[in-house]
C-alpha positions in Angstrom: -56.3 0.8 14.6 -53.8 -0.9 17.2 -53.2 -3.6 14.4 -53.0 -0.8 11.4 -49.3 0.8 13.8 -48.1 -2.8 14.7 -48.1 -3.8 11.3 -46.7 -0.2 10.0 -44.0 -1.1 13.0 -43.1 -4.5 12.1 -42.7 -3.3 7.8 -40.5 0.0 9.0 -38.7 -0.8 12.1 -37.5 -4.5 11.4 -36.6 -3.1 8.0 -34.4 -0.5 9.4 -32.6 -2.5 10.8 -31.7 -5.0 8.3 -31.1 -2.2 6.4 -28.2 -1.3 8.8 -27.2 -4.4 9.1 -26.2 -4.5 5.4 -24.6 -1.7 5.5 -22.6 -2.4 8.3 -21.3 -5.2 7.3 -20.7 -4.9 3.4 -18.7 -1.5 4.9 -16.1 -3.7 7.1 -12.6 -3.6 5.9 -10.2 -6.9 6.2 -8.2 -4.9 8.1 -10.7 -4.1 11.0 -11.0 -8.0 11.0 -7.5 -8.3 11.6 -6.9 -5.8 14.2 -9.7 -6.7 16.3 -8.2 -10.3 16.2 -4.5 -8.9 16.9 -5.8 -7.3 20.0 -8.1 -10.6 21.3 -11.3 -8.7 20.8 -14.4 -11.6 20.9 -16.5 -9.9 17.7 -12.8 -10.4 15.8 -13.5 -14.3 14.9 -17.0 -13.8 14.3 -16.7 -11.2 11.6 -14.2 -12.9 10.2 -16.5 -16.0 9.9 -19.2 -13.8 8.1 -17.1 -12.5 5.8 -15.6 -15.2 4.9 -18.9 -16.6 4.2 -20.8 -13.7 3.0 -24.0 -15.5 1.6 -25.0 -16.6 5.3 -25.5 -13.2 6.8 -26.7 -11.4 3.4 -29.5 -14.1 3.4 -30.2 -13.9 7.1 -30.8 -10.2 6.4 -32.8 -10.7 3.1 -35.3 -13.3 4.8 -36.0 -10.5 7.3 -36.3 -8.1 5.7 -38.5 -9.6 2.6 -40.9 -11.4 6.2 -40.7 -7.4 7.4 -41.6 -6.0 4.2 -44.2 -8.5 3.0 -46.0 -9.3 6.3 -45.9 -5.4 7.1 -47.1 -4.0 3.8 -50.1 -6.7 3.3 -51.3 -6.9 7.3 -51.4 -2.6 7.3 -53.0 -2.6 4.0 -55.8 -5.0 5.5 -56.5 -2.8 8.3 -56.9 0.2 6.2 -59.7 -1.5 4.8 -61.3 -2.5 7.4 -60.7 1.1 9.2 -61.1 3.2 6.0 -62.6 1.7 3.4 -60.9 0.9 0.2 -60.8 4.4 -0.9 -57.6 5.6 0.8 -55.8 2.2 0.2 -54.0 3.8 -2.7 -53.1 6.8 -0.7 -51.9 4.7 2.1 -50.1 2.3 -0.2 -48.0 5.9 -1.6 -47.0 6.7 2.0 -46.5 3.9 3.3 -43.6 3.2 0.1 -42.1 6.8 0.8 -42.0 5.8 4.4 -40.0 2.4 3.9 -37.9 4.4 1.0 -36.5 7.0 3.2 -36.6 5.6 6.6 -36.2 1.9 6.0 -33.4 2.2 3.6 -31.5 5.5 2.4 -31.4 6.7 6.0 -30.1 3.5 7.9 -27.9 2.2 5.2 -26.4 5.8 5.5 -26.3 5.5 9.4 -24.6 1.8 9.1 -21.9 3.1 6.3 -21.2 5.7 8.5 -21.1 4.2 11.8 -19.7 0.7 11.0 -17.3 1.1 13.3 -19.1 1.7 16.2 -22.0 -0.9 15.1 -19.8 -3.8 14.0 -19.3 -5.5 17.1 -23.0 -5.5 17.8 -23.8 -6.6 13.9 -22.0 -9.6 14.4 -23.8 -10.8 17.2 -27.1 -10.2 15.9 -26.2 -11.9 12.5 -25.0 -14.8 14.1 -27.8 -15.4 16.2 -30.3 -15.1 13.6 -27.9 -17.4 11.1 -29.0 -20.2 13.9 -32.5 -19.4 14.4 -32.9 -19.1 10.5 -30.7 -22.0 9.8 -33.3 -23.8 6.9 -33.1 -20.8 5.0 -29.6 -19.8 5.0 -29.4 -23.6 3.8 -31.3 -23.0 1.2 -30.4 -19.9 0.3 -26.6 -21.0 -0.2 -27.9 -24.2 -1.9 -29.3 -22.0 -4.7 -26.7 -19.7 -4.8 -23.3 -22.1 -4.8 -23.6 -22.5 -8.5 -24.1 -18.8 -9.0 -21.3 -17.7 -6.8 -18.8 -20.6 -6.6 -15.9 -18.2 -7.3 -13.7 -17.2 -4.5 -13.4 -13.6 -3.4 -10.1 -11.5 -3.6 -9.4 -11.1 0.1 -7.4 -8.1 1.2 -6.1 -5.1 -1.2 -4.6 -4.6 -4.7 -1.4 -2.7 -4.7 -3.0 0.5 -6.5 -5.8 0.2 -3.7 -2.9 0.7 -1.1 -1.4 3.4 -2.8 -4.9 4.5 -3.6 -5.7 4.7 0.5 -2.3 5.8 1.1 -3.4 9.4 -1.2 -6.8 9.4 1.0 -5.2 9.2 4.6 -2.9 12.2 3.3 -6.3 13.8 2.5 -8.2 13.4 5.7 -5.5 13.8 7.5 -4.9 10.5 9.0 -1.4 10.4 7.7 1.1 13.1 7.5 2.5 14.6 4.0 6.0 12.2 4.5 4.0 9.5 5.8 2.1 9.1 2.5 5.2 9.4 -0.2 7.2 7.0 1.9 4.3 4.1 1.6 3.8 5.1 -1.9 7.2 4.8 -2.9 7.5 1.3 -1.1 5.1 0.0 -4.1 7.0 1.5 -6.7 10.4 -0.3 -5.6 9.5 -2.8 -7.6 8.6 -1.0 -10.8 11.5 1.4 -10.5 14.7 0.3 -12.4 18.2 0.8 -10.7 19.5 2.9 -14.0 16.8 5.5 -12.9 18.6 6.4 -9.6 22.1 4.9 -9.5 25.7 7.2 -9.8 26.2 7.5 -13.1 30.1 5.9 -14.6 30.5 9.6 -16.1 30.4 11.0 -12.2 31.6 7.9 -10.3 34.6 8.8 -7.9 37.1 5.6 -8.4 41.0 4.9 -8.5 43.4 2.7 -9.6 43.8 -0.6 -7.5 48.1 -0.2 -7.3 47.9 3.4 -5.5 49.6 3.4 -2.4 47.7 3.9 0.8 49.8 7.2 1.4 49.7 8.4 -2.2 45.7 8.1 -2.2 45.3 9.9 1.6 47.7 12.7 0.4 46.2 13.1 -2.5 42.3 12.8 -2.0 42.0 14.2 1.2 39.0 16.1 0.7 37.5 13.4 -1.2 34.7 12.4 1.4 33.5 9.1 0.3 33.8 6.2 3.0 33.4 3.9 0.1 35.8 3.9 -2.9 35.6 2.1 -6.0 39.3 0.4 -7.5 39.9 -0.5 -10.7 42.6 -2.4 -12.6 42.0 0.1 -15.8 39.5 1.9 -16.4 36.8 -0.8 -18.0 37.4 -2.9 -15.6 36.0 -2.0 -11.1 38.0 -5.0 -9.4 36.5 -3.7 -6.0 36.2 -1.1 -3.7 38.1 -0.2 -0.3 37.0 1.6 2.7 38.3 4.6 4.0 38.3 3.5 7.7 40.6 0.9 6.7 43.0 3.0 4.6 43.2 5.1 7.7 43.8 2.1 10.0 46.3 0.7 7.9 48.3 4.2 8.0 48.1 4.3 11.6 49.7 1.0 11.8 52.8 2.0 9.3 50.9 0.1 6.0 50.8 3.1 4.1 52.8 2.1 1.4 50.8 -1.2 0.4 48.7 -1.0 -2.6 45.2 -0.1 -2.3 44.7 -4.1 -3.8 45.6 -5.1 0.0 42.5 -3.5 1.5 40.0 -4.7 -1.8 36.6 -5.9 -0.7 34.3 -7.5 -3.2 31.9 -5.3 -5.4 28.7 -7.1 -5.7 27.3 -6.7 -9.1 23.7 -5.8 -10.3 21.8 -5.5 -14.2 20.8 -1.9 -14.4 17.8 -3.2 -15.9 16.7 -4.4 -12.2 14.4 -3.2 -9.6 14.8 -1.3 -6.9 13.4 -4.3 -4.9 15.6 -6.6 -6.0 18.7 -4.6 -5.0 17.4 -3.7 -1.7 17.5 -7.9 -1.5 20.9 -8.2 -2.8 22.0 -5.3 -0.5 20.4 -7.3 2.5 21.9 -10.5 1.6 25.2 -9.4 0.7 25.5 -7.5 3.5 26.8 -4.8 1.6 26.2 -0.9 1.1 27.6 -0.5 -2.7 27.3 -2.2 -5.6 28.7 -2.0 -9.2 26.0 -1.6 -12.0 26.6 -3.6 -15.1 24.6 -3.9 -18.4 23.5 -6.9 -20.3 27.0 -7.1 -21.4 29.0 -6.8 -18.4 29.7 -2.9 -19.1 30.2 -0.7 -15.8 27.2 1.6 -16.1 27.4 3.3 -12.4 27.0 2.9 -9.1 24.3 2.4 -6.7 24.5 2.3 -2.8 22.1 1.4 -0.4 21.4 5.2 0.2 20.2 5.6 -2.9 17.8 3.2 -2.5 16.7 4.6 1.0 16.5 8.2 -0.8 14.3 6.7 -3.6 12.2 4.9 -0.5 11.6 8.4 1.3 11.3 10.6 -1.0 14.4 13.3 -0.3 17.9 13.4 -0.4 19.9 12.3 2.3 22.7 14.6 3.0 25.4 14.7 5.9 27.9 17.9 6.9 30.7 16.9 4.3 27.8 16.3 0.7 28.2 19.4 -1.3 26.4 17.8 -4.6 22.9 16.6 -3.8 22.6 14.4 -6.9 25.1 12.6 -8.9 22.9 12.5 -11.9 22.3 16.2 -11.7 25.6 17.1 -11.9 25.9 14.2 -14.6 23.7 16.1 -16.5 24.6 19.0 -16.0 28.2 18.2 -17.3 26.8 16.5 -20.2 24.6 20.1 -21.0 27.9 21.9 -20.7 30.2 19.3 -22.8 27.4 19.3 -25.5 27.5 22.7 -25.5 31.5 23.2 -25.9 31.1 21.2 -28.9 28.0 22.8 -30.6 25.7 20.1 -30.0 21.9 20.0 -30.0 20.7 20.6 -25.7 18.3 17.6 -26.1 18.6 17.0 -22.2 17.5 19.8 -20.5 19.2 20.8 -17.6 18.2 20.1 -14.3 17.9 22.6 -11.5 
């Protein structure tokens, strides 16, 4: 009888544990890994040794479980033989499967999905110390598998799985509401073209390059731009001046240069580009504006680095002096009403 519960120990017990095992470590993320190696922790190299070579500990854990399983099921079924008689072998034989079912598989595997976090370091001990005692038939195993699985892995996550986790940590909590648009709208940068969120030409605030400095304070002071856009006619942006300079040049009795004394160079960008790719210019121009040309060289707009940084987070950014939140809303807006003055279809709705 003492052999028939050693035998049912060794086929349910050892089981349950490989079974944990697996689950464990099939459930460890690349980024676990990488923290736990960030902050010096000892089980950081050694996971990242097993999964980098995945085949070593999934055949550690197969080898034990199949000795668990095999030994297990054949010794107790001997013993209930010899302590029952072959009558109640098939009985024993049903039990004993349910038993290994539930507790030797769907119950640990749940555990070790569940509590990967707290088992990991442990796991990767274990594993590697059995890799070493079971050396010959992780050697053998990976012998029989290299041609099978000779691919390598993807390591790390797909853009749409970031986004993807950025949706679930909004969900359970782990990330605020802002927190979760902001990292989602860093992966569509790329995707997003500048003609989508740029000033439109139809709203753009410019003026002509031979204004005086006087003329232009006197007559835009409540324009509240820091940034103005100049122009040599109307087809043609030359560059754009800064109001803290117009304001310095007053102060030291320039006011009647031309606004062409103050220009600074207007970096131009294809409004067929991505948002990524003018964040780059912005950041290597060291600029905060640029103009927005077409394939042709045609001024379509306007796009400044807040745009880009509104786009980014989600929301408008507003200071004390902004009295229109978006440029293309009242782009369109105007367009609604000209369309309208002259009996035109409203194919663009308006936007509230």
């Amino acid at each position: 009888m003492l052999l028939l519960i050693i035998f049912i120990f060794i086929a349910v017990v050892c089981s349950f544990l490989c079974s944990i095992a697996e689950a464990v470590l099939l459930s460890i993320p690349t980024s676990y890994i990488v923290n736990a190696e960030q902050q010096g922790k000892a089980y950081g190299p050694l996971l990242r040794a097993l999964k980098d070579d995945i085949n070593s500990p999934l055949a550690v854990i197969l080898t034990l479980n199949t000795i668990a399983h095999t030994m297990g099921a054949a010794g107790a079924g001997a013993q209930v033989v010899a302590v029952f008689g072959n009558v109640y072998l098939g009985i024993f034989s049903a039990v004993l499967t349910f038993v290994i079912l539930v507790f030797s598989e769907i119950i640990p595997k749940a555990l070790g999905a569940h509590y990967w976090r707290q088992l990991a370091p442990i796991t990767g001990h274990t594993l590697n110390f059995f890799i070493r005692v079971l050396f010959p038939f992780v050697w053998l195993s990976n012998k029989i598998t290299r041609g099978v699985a000779n691919e390598p892995t993807l390591q790390g996550f797909s853009r749409q799985e970031f986004q993807a986790m950025a949706e679930l940590g909004e969900q359970e909590g782990q990330l605020d509401k802002h927190e979760s648009i902001v990292l989602k709208n860093l992966f569509r940068l790329r995707e997003v073209q500048v003609r989508s969120v740029m000033t439109p030409r139809s709203v753009v605030f410019a003026v002509q390059e031979d204004i005086a400095v006087a003329d232009f304070l006197d007559k835009y002071s409540r324009r509240v731009f820091s940034r103005i856009p100049i122009y040599s006619d109307p087809e043609k942006m030359t560059g754009f001046v800064l109001r803290n300079d117009l304001l310095v040049a007053q102060s030291e009795g320039q006011s009647q240069r031309p606004l062409s004394a103050f220009r600074r160079e207007l970096h131009a960008i294809l409004d067929a580009s991505s948002l990524l790719q003018a964040f780059d210019t912005f950041v290597s121009t060291s600029v905060q504006i640029l103009l927005v040309v077409n394939e042709y060289g045609d001024t379509q707009g306007i796009l400044t680095l807040e745009d880009v940084l509104e786009s980014l987070l989600g929301l408008q950014i507003m200071d004390e002096l902004d009295r229109v939140e978006n440029m293309q809303v009242l782009a369109r807006r105007l367009g609604a009403m000209r369309r309208k003055k002259m009996g035109l279809d409203q194919d663009l709705p308006e936007t509230k």
